[in-house]
N, C-alpha and C positions, 0 to 999 in steps of 0.2 A: 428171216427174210433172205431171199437168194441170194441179191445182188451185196449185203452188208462185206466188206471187206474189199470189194475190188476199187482199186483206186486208180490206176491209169491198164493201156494196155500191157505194161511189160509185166504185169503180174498174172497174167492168164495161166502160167505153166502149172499150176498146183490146182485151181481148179480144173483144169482139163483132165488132169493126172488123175481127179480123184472122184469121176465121173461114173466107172463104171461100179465102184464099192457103196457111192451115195445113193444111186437111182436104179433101182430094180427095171423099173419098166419100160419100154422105147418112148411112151409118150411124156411122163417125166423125165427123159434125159432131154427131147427135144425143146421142153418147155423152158428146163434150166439152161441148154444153148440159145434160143432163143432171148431171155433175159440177158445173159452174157455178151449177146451183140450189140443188143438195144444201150445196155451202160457203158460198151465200148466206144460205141458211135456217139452216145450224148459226149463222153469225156475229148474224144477225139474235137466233135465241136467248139467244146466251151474253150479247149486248150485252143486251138486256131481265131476264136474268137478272142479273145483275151490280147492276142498280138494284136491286136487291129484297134486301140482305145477308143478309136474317131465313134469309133459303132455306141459304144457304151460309156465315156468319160460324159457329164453332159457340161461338165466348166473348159472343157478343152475348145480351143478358138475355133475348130473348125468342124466338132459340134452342129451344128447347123447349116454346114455346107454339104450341100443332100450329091450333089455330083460327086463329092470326094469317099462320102459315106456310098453311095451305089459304087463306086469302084472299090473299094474296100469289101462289098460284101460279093463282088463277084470276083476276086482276090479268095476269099474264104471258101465259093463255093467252086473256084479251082482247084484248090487242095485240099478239097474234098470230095473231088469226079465229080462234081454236082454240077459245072459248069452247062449251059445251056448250048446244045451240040447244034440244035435247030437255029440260032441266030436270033432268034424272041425273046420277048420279054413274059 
């Protein structure tokens, strides 16, 4: 599997390094950067999300306080750019 071994982003330098010896063809190399972003970005989430327990603890007291949890998650999706530029929901 492509993605088996990468565990956060600071370990990209070795697969990138070993890019051009792995994948002969342009659409193979794109397919495995492609993959390489997608498990970057998932990890990048779940690490951002993990600070924030309100989101996913469900014995923590404030658990069910949905105002604190929507600030919490637009918190997550500022440091992530994801933030909502247009001012909406």
């Amino acid at each position: 599997m492509l993605l088996r071994g990468i565990h956060t982003a600071r370990s990209t330098a070795p697969y990138c390094a070993a890019l051009p010896s792995l994948y002969q063809s342009r659409d193979q190399t794109h397919e495995y950067l492609f993959f390489l972003t997608m498990a970057l970005q998932a990890e990048k989430l779940i690490e951002t999300v993990r600070r924030h327990e309100i989101l996913y603890v469900s014995t923590s007291k404030s658990y069910k306080d949905n105002k604190q949890k929507e600030s919490a998650w637009r918190v997550v999706a500022h440091e992530l750019d994801m933030d909502d530029k247009e001012g909406g929901h």
